[in-house]
FIRO-892045 format. One record per atom (N, C-alpha, C): residue in one letter; atom name; x, y, z. Coordinates in Angstrom, 3 decimals. Example, Ala and Ser with C-alpha at 12.3 -4.5 7.8 and 13.67 -1.06 7.14 Angstrom:
r:a; a:N; east:13.190; north:-5.690; up:7.800
r:a; a:CA; east:12.300; north:-4.500; up:7.800
r:a; a:C; east:13.200; north:-3.300; up:7.800
r:s; a:N; east:12.850; north:-2.250; up:7.080
r:s; a:CA; east:13.670; north:-1.060; up:7.140
r:s; a:C; east:12.900; north:0.030; up:7.870
//
This chain:
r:x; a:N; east:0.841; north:-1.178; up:0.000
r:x; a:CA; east:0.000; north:0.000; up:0.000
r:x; a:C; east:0.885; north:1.240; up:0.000
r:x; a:N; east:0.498; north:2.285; up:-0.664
r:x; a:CA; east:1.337; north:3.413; up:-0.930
r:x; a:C; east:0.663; north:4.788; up:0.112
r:x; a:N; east:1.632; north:4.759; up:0.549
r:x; a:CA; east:2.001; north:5.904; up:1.767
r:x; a:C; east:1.553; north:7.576; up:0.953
r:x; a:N; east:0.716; north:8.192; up:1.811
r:x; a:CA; east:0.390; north:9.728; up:1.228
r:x; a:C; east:1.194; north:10.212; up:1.219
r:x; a:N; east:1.551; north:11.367; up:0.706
r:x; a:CA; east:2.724; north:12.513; up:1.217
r:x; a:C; east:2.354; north:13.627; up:0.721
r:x; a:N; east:1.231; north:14.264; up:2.480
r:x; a:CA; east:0.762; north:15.715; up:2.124
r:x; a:C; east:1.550; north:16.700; up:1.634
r:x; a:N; east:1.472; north:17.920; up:1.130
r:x; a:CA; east:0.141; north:18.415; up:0.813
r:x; a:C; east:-0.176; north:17.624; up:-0.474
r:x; a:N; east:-1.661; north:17.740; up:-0.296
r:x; a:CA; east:-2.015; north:16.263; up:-2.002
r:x; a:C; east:-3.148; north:17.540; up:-2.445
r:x; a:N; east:-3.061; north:17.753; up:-3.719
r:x; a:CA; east:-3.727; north:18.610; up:-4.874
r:x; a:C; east:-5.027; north:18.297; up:-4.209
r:x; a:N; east:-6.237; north:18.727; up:-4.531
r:x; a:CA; east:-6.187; north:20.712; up:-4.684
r:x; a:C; east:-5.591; north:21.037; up:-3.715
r:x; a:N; east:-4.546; north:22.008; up:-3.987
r:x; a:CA; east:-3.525; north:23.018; up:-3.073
r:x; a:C; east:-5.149; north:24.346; up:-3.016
r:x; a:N; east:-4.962; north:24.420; up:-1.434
r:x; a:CA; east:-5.639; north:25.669; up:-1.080
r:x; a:C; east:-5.208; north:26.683; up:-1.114
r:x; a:N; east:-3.542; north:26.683; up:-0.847
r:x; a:CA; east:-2.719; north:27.975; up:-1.023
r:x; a:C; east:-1.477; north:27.668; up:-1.890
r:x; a:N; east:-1.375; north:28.732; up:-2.497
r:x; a:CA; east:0.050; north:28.823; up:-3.042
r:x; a:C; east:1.352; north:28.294; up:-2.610
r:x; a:N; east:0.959; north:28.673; up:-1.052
r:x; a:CA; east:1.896; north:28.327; up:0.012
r:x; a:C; east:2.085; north:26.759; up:0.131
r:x; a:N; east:1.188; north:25.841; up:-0.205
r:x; a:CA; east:0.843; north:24.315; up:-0.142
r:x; a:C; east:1.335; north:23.736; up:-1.143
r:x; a:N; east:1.446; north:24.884; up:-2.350
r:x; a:CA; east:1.896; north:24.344; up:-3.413
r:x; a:C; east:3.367; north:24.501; up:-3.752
r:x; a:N; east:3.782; north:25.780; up:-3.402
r:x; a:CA; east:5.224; north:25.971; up:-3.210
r:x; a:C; east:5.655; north:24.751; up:-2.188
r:x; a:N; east:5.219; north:24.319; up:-1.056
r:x; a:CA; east:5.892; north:23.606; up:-0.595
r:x; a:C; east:6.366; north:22.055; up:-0.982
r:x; a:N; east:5.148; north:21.647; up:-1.599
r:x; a:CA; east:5.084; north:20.576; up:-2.618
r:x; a:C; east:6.156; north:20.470; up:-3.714
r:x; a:N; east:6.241; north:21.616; up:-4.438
r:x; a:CA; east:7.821; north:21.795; up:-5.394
r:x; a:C; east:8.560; north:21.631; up:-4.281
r:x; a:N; east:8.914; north:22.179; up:-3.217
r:x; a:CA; east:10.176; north:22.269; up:-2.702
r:x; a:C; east:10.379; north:21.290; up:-2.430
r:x; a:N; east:9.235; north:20.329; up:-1.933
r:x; a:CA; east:9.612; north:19.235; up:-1.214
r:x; a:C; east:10.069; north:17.909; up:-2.641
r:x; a:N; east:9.757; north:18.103; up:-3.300
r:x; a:CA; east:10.266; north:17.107; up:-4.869
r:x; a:C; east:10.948; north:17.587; up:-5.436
r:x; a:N; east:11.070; north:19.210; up:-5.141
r:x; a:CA; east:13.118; north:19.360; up:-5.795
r:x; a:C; east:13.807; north:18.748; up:-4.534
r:x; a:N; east:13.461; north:18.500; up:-3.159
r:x; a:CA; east:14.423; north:18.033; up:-2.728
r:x; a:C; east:14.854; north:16.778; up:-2.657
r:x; a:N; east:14.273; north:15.662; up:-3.149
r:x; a:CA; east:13.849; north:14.424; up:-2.794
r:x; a:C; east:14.453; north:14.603; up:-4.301
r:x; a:N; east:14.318; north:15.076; up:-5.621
r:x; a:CA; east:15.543; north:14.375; up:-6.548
r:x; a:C; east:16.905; north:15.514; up:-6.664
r:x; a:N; east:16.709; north:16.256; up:-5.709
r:x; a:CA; east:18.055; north:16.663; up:-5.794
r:x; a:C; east:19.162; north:16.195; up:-4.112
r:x; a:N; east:17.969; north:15.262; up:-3.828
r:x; a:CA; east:19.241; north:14.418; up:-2.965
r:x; a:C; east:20.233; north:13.369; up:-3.852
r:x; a:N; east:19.912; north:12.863; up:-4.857
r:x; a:CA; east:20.280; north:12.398; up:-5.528
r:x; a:C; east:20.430; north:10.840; up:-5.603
r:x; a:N; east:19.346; north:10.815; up:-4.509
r:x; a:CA; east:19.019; north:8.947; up:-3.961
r:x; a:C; east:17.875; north:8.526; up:-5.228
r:x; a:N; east:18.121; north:7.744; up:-5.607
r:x; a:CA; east:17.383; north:6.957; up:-6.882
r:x; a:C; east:16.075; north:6.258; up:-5.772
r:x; a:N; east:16.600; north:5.832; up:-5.265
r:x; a:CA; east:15.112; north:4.866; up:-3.694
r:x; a:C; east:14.170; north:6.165; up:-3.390
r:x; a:N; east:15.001; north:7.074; up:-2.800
r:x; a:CA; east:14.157; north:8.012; up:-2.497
r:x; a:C; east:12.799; north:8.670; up:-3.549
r:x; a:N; east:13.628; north:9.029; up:-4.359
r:x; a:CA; east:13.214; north:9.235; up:-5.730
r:x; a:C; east:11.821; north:8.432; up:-6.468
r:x; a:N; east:12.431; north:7.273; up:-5.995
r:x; a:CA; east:11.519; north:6.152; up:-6.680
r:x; a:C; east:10.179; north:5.855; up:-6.210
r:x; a:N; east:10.068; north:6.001; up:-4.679
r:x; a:CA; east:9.613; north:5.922; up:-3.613
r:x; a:C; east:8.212; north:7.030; up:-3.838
r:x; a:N; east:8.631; north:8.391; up:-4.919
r:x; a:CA; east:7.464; north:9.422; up:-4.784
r:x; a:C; east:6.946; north:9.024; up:-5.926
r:x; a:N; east:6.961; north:7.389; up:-7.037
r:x; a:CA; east:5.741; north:7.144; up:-7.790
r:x; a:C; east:5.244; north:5.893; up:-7.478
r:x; a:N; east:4.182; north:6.307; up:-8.105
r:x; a:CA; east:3.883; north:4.448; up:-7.611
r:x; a:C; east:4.626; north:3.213; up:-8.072
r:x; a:N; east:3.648; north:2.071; up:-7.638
r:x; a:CA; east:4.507; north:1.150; up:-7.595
r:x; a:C; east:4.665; north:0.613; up:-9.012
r:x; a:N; east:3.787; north:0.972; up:-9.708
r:x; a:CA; east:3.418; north:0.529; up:-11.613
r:x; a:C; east:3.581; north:1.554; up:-12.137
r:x; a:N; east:4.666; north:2.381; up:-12.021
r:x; a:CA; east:4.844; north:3.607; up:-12.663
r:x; a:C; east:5.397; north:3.116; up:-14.424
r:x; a:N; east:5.363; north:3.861; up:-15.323
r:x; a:CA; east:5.909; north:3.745; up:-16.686
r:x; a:C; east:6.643; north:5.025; up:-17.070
r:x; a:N; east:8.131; north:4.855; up:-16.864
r:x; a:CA; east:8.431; north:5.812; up:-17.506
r:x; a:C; east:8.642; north:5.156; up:-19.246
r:x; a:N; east:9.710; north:6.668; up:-19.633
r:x; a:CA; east:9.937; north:6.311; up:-21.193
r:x; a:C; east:11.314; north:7.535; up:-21.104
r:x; a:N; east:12.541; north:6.844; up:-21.459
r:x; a:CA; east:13.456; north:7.719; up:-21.723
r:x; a:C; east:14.341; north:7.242; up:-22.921
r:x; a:N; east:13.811; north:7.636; up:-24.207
r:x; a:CA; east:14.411; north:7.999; up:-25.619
r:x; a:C; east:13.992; north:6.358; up:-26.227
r:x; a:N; east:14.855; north:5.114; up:-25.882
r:x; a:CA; east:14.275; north:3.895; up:-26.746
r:x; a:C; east:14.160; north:2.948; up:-25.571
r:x; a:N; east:14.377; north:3.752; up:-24.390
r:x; a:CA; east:14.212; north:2.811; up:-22.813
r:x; a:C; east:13.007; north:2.758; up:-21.998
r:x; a:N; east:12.311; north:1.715; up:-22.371
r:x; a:CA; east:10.942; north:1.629; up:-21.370
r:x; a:C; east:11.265; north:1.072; up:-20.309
r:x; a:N; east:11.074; north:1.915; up:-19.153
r:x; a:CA; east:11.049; north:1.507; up:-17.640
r:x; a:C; east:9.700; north:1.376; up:-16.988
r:x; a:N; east:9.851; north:0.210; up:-15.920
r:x; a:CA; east:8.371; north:0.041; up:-15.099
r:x; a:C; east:8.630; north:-0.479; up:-13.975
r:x; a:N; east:7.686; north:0.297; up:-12.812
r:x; a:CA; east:7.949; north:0.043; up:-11.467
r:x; a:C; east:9.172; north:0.992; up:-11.106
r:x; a:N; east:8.907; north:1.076; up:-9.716
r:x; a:CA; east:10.299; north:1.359; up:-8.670
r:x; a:C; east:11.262; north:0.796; up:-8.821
r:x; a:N; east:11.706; north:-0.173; up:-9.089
r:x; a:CA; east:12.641; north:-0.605; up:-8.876
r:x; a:C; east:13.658; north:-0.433; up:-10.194
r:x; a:N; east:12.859; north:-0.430; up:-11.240
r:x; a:CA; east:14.059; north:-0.322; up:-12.856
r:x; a:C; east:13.984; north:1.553; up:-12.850
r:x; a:N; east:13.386; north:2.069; up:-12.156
r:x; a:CA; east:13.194; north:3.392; up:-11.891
r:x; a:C; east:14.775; north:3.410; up:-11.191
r:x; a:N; east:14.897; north:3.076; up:-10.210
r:x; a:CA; east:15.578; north:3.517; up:-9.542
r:x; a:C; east:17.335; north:2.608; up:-9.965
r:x; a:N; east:17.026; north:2.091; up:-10.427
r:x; a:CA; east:18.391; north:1.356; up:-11.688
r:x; a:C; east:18.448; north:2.486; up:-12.455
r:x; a:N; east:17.541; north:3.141; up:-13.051
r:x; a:CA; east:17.745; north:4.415; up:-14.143
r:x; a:C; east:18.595; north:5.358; up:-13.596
r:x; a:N; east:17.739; north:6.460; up:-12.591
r:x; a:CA; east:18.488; north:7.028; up:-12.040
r:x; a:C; east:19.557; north:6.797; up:-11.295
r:x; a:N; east:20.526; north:5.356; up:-11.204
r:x; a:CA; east:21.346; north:5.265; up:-10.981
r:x; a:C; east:22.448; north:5.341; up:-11.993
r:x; a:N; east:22.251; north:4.661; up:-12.883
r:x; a:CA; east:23.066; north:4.711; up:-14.302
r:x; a:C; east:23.264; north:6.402; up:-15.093
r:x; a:N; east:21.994; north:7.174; up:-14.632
r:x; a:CA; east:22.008; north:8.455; up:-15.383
r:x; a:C; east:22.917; north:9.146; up:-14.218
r:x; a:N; east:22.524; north:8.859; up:-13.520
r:x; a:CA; east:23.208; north:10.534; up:-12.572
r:x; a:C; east:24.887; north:10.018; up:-12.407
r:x; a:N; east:25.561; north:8.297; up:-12.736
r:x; a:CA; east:26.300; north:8.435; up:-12.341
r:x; a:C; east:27.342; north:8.677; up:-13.921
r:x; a:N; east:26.290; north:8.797; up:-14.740
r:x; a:CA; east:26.753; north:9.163; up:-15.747
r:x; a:C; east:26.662; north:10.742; up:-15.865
r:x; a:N; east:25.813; north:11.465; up:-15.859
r:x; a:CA; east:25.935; north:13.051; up:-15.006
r:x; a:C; east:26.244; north:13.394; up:-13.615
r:x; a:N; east:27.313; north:13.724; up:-13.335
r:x; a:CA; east:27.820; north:13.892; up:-11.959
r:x; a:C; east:27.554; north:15.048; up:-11.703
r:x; a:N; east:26.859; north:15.975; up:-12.442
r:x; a:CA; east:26.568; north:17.165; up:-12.268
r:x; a:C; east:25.587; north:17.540; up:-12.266
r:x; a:N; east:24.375; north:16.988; up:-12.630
r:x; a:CA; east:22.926; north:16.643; up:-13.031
r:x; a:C; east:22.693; north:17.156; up:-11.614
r:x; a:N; east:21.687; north:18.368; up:-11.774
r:x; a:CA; east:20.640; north:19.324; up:-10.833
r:x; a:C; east:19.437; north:19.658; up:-11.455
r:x; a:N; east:18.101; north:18.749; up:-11.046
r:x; a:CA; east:17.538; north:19.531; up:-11.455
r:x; a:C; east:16.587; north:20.989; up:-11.588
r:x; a:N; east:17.176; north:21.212; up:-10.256
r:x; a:CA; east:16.409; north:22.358; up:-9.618
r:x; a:C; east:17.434; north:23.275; up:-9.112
r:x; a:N; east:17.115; north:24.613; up:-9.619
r:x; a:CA; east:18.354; north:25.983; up:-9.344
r:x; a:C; east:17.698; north:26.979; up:-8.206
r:x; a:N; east:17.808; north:26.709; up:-6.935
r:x; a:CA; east:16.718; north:27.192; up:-6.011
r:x; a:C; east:17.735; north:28.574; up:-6.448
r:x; a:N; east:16.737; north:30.266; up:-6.483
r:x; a:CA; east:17.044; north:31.077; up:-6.638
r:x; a:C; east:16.429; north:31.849; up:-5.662
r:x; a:N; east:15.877; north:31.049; up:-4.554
r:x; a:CA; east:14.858; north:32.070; up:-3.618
r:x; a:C; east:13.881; north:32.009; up:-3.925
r:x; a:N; east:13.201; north:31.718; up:-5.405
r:x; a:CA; east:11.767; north:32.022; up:-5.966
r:x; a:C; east:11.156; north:30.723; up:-6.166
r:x; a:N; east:10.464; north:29.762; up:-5.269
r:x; a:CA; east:9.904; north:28.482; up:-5.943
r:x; a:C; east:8.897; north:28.468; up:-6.988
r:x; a:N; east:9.264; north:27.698; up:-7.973
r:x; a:CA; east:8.427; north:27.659; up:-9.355
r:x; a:C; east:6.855; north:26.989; up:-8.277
r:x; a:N; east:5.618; north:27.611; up:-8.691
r:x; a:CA; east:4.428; north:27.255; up:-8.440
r:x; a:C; east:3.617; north:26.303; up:-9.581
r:x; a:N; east:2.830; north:25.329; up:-9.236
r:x; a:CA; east:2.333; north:24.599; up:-9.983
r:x; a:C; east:1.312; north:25.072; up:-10.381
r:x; a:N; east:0.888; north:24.693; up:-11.708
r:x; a:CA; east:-0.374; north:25.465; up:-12.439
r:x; a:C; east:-1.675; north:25.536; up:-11.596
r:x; a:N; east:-1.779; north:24.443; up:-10.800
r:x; a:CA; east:-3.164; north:24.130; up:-9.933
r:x; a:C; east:-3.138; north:25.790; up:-8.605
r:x; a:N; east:-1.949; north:26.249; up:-8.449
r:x; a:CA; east:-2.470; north:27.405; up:-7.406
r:x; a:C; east:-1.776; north:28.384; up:-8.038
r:x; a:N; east:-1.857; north:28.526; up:-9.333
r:x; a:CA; east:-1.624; north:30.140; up:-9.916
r:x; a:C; east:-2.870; north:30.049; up:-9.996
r:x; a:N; east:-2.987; north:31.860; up:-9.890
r:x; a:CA; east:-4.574; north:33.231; up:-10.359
r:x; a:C; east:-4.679; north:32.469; up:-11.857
r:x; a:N; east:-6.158; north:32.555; up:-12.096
r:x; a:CA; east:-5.920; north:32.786; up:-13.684
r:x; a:C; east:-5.428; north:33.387; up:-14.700
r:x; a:N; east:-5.354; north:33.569; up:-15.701
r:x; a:CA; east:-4.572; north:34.255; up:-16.368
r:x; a:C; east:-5.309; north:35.699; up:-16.443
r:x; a:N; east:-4.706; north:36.620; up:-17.189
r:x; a:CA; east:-5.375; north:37.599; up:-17.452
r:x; a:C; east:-5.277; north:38.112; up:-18.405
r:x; a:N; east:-6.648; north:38.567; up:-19.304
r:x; a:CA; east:-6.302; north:38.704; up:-20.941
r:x; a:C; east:-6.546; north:40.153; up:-21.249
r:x; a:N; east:-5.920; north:40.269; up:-22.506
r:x; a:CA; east:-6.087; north:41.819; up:-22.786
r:x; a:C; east:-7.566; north:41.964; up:-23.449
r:x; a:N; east:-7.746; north:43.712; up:-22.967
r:x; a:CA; east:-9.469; north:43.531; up:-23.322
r:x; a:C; east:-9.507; north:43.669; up:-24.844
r:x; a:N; east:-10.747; north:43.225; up:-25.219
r:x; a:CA; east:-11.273; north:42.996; up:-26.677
r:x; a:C; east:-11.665; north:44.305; up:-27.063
r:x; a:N; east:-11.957; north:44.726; up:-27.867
r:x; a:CA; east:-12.603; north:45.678; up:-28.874
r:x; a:C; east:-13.927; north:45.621; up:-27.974
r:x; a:N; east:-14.408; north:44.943; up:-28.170
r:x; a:CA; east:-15.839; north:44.749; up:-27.706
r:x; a:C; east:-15.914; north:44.928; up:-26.424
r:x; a:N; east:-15.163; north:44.300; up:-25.231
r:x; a:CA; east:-15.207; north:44.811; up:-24.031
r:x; a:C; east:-15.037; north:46.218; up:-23.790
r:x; a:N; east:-14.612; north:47.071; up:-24.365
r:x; a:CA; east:-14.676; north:48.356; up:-24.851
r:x; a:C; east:-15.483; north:49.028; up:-25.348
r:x; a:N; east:-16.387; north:48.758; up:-26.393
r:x; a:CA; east:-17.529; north:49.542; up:-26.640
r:x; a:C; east:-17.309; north:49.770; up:-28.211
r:x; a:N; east:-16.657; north:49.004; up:-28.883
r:x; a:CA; east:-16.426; north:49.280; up:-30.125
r:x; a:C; east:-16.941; north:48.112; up:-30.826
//
């Protein structure tokens, strides 16, 4: 059985959701493949270029072979500003029409 790991979508705040990025840039920028593996399920499918992977476990063979083949591999550049997930950005906002105008 697979273990929760709050905060779980719908994010009520921004704040829920920023923390959610932070908390999965940190978990693959520890650079543990288990750890890593651990935040999909257990029948996960990836696909990387002519390599079909499935499950945790060839998951975490991947990211072992890749990162020790990138020793430099980051994927997250914390700058102070956490990237927010689409689910707790405002909507967008559009420019007005002709018509919303009166023309």
């Amino acid at each position: 059985m697979d273990v929760e790991r709050p905060p779980l979508p719908p994010f009520t705040s921004a704040e829920d959701a920023a923390r959610k990025v932070r908390l999965a840039e940190d978990g693959w920028n520890s650079r543990d493949p288990v750890r890593v593996a651990l935040a999909y399920t257990a029948d996960s499918r990836w696909r990387n270029r002519a390599e079909f992977i499935h499950g945790r476990a060839e998951i975490a063979a991947f990211l072992t072979r890749k990162w020790n083949r990138e020793l430099d591999y980051r994927p997250a550049d914390r700058r102070g500003r956490p990237q927010i997930p689409l689910a707790a950005r405002p909507p967008p906002r559009r420019a007005p029409r002709p018509s919303d105008l009166g023309f």
